[in-house]
Backbone atoms as SQL, in Angstrom:
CREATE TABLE atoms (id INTEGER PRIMARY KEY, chain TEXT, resi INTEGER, resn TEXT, atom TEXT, x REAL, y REAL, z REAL);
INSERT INTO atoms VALUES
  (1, 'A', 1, 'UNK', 'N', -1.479, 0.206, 15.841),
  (2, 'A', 1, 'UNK', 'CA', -0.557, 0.582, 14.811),
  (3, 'A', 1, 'UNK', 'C', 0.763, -0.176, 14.957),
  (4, 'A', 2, 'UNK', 'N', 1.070, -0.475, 16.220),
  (5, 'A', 2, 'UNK', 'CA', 2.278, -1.593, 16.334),
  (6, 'A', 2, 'UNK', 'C', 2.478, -2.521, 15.338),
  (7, 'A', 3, 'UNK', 'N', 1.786, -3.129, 15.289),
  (8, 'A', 3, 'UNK', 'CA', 1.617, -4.266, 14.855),
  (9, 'A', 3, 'UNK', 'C', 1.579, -4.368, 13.220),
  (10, 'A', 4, 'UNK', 'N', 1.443, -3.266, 12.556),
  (11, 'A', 4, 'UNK', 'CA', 1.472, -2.759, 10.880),
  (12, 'A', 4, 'UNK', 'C', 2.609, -2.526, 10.533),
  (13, 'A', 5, 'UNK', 'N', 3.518, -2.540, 9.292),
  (14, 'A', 5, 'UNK', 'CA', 4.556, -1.948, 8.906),
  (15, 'A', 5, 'UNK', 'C', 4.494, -0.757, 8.981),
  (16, 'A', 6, 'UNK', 'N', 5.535, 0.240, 9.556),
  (17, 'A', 6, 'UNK', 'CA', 5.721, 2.067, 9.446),
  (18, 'A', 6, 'UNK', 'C', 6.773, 1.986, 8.033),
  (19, 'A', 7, 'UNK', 'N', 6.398, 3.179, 7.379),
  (20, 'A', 7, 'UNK', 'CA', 6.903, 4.118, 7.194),
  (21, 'A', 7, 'UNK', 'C', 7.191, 5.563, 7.660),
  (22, 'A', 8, 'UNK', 'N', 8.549, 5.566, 8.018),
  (23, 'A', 8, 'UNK', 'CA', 9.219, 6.881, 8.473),
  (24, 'A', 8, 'UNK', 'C', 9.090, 7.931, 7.146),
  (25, 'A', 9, 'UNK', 'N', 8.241, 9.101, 7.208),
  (26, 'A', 9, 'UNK', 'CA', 8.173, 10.126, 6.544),
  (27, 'A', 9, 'UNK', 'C', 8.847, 11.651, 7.141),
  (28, 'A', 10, 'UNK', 'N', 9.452, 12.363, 6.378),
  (29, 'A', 10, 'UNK', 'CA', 9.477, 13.729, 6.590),
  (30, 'A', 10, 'UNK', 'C', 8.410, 14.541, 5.708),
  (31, 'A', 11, 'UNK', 'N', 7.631, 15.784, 6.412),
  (32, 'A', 11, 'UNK', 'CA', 6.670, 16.102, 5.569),
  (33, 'A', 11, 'UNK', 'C', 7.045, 17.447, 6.064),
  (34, 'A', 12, 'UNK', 'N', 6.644, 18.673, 4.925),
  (35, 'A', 12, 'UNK', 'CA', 6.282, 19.709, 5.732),
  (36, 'A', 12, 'UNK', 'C', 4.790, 20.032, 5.346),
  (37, 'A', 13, 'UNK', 'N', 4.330, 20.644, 6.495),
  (38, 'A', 13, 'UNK', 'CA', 2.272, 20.605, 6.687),
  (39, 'A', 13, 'UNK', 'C', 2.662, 22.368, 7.432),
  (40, 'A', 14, 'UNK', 'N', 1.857, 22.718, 6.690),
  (41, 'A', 14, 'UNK', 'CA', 0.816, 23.900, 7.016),
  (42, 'A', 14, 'UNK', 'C', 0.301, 23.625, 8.774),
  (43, 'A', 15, 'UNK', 'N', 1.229, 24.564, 9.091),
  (44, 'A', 15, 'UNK', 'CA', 0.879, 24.597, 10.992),
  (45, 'A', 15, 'UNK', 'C', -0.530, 24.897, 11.269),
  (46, 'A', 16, 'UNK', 'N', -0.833, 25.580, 10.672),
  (47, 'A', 16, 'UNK', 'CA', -2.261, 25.848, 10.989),
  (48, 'A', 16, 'UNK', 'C', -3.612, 24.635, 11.027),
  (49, 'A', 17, 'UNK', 'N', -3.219, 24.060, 9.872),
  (50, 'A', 17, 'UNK', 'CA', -4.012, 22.801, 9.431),
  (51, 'A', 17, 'UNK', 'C', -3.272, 21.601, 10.306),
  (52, 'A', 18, 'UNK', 'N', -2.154, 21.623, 10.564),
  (53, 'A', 18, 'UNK', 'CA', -1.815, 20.573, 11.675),
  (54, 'A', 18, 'UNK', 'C', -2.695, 20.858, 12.563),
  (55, 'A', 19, 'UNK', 'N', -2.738, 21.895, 13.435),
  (56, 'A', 19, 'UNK', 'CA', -3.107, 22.093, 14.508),
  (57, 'A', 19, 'UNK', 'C', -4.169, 21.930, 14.984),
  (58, 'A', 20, 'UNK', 'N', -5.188, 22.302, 13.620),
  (59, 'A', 20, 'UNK', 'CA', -6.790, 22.451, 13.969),
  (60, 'A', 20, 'UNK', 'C', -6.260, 21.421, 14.086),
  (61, 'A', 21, 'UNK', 'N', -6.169, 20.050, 13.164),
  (62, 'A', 21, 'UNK', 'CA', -6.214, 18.784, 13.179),
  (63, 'A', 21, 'UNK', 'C', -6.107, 17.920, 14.414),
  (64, 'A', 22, 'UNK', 'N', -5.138, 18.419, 14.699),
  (65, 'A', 22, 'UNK', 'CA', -4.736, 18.032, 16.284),
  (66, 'A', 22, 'UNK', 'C', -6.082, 18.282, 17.368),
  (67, 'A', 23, 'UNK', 'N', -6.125, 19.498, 17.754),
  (68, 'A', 23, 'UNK', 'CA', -7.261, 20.015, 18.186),
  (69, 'A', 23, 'UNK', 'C', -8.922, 19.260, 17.984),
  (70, 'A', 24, 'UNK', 'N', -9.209, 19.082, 16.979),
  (71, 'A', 24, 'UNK', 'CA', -10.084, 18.319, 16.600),
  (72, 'A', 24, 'UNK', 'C', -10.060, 16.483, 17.384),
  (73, 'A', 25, 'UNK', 'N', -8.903, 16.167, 16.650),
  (74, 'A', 25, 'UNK', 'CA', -8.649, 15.100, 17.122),
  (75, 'A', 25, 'UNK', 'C', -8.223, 14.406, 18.613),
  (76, 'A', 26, 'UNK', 'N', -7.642, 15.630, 19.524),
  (77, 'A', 26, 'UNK', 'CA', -7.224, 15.695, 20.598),
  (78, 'A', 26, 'UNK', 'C', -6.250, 14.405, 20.822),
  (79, 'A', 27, 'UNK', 'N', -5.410, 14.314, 19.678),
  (80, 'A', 27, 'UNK', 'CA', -4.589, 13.398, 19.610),
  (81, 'A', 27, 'UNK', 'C', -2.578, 14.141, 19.080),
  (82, 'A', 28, 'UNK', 'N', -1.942, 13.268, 19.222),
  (83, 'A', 28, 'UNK', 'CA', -0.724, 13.825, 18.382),
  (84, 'A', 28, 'UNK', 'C', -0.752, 13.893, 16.997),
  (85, 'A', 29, 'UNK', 'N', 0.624, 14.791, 16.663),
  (86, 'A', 29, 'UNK', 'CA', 0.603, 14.758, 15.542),
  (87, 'A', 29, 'UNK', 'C', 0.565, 13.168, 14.595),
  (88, 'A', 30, 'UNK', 'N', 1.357, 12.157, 14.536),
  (89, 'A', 30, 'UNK', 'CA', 1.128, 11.154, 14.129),
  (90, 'A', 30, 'UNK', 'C', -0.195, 10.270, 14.548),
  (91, 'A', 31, 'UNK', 'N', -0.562, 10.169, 15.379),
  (92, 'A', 31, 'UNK', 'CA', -2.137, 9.916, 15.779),
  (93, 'A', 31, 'UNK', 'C', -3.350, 10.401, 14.865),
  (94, 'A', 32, 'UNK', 'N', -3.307, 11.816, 14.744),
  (95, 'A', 32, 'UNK', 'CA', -4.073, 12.993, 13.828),
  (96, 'A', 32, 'UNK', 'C', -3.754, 12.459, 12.076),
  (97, 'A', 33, 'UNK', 'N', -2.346, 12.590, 11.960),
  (98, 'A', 33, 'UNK', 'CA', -2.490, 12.304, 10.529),
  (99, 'A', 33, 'UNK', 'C', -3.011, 10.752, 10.044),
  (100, 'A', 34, 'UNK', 'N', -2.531, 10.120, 10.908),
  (101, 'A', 34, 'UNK', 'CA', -3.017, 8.635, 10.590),
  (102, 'A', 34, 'UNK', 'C', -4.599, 8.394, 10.582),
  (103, 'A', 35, 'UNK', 'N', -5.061, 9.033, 11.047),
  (104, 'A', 35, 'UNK', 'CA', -6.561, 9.683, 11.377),
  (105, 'A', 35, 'UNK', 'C', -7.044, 9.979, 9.786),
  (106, 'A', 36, 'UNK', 'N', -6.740, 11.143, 9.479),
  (107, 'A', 36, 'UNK', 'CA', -6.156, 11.994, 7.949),
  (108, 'A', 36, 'UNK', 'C', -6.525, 10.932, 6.915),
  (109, 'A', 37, 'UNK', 'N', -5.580, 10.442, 6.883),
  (110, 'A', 37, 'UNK', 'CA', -5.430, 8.498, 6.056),
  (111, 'A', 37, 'UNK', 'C', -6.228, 7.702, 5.904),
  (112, 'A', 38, 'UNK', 'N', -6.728, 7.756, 7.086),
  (113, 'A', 38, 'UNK', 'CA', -7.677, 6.724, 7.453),
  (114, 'A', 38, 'UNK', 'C', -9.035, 6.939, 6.604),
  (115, 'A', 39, 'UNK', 'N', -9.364, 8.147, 7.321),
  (116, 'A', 39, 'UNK', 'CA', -10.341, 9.111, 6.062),
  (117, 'A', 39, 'UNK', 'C', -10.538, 8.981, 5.017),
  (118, 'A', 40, 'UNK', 'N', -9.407, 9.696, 3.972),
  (119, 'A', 40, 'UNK', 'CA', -9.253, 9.399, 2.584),
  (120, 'A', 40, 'UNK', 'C', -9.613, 8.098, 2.259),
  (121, 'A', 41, 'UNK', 'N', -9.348, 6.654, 3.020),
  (122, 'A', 41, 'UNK', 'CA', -9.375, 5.443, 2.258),
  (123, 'A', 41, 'UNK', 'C', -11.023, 4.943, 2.556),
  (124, 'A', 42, 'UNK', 'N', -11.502, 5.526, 3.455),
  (125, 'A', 42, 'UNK', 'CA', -12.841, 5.366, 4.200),
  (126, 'A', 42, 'UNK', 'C', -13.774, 6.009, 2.773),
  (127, 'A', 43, 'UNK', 'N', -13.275, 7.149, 2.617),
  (128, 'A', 43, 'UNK', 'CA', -14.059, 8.062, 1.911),
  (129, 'A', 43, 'UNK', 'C', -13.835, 7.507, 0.004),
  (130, 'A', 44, 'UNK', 'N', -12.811, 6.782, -0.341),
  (131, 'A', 44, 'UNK', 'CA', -12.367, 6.259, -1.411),
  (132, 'A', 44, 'UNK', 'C', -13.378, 4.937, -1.983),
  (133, 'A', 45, 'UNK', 'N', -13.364, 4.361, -0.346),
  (134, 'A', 45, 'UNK', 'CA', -14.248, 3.145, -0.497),
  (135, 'A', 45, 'UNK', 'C', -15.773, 4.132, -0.759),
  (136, 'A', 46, 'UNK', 'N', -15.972, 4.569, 0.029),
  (137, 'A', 46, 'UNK', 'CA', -17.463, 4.891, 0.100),
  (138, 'A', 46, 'UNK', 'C', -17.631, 5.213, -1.472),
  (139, 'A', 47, 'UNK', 'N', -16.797, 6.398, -2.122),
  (140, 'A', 47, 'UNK', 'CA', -17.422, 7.009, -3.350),
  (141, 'A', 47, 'UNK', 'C', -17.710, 5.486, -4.007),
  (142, 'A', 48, 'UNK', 'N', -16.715, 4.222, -4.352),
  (143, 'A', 48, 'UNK', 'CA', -16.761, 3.271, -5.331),
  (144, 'A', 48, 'UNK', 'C', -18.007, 2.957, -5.020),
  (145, 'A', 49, 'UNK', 'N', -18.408, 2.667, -3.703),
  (146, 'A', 49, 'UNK', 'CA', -19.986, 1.769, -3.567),
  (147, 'A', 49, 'UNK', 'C', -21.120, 2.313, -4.037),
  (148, 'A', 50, 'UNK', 'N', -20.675, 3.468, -3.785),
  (149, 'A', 50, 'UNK', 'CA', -21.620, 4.828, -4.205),
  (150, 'A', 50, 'UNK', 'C', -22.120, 4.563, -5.912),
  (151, 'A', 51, 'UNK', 'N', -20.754, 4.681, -6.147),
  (152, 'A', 51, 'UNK', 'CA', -20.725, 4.403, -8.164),
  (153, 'A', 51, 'UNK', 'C', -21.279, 3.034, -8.278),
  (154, 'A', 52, 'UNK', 'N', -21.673, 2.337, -7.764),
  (155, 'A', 52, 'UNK', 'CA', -22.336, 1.212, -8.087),
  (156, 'A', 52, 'UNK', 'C', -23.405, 1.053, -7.786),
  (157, 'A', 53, 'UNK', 'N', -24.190, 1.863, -7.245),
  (158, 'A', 53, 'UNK', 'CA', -26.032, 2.414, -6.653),
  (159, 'A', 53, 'UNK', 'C', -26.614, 2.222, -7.836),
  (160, 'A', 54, 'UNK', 'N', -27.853, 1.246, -7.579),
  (161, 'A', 54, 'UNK', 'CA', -27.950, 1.440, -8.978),
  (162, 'A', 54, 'UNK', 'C', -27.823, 0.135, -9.952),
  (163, 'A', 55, 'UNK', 'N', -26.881, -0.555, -10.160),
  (164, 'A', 55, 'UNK', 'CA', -25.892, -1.183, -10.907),
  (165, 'A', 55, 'UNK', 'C', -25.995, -2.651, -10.553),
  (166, 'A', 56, 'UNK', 'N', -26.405, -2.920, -9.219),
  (167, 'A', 56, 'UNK', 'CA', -26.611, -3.973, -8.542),
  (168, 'A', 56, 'UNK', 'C', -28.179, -4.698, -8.420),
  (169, 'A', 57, 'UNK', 'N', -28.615, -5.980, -8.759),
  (170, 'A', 57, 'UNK', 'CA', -29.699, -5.874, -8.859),
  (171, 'A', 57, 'UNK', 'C', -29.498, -6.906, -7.663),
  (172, 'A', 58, 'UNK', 'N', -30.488, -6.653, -6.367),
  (173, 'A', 58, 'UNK', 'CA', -29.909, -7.891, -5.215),
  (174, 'A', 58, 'UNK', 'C', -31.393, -7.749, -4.731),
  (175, 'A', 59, 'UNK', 'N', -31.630, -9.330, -4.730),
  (176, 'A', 59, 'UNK', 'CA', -32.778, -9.622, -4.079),
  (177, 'A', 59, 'UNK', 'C', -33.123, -10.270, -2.809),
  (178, 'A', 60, 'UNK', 'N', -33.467, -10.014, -1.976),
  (179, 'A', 60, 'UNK', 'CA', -33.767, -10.613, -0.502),
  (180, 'A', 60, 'UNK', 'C', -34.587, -10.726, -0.035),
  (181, 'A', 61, 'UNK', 'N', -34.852, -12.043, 0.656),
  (182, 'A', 61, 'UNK', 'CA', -35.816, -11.650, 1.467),
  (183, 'A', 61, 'UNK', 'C', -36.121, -11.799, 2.992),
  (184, 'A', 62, 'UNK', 'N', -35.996, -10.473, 3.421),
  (185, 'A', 62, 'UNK', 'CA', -35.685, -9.840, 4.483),
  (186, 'A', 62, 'UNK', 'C', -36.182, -10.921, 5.895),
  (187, 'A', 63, 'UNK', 'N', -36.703, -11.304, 5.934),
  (188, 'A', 63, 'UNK', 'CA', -37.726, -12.364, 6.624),
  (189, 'A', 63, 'UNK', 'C', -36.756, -13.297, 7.311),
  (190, 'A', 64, 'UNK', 'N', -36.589, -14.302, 6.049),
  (191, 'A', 64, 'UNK', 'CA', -35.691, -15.208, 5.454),
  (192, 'A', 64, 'UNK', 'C', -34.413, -15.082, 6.000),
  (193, 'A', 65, 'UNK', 'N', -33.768, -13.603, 5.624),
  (194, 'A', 65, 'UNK', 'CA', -32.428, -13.398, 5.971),
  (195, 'A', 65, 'UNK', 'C', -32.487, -13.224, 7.906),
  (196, 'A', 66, 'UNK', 'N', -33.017, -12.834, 7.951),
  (197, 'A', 66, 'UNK', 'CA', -33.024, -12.377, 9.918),
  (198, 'A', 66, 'UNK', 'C', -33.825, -13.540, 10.771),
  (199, 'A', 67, 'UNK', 'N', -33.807, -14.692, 9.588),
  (200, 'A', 67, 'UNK', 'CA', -34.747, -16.224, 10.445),
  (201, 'A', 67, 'UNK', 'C', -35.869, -15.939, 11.305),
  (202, 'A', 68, 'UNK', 'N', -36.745, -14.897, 10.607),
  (203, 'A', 68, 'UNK', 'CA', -37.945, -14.530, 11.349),
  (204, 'A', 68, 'UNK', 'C', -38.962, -15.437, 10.898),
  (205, 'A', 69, 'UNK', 'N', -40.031, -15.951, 12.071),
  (206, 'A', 69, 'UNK', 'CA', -41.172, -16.612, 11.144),
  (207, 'A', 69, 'UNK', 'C', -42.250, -15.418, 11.123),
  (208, 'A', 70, 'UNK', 'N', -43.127, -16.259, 9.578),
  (209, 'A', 70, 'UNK', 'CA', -44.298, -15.190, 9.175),
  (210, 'A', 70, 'UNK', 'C', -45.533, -14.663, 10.243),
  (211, 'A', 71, 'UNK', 'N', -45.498, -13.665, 9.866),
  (212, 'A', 71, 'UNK', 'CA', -46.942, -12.622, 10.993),
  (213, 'A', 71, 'UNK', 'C', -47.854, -13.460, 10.879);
């Protein structure tokens, strides 16, 4: 995280839901929420790929791709 731009936030959070969070994470509070974040954008990507199941017509061949020769 060094190495990224911060933003300094003030927040107020529901102690309770900090805490599990914490707990769960066995990390600090900024550790945990960045965690939090991380999630949401993990889970943001996933739904889009998701919405495109389907939509994609991709052909391979599997063989070919992993430079296996034929049985």
């Amino acid at each position: 995280m060094a190495s990224r731009a911060v933003k300094r936030v003030t927040v107020n959070l529901p102690r309770h839901l900090l805490e599990d969070a914490a707990s769960i994470t066995g990390a600090g509070t900024t550790e945990t929420i960045v965690q939090g974040l991380e999630l949401l954008a993990r889970r943001r990507a996933y739904t889009k790929a998701m919405a495109l199941k389907g939509k994609l017509d991709i052909r391979l061949d599997l063989d070919a791709a992993r430079e296996r020769s034929g049985r």
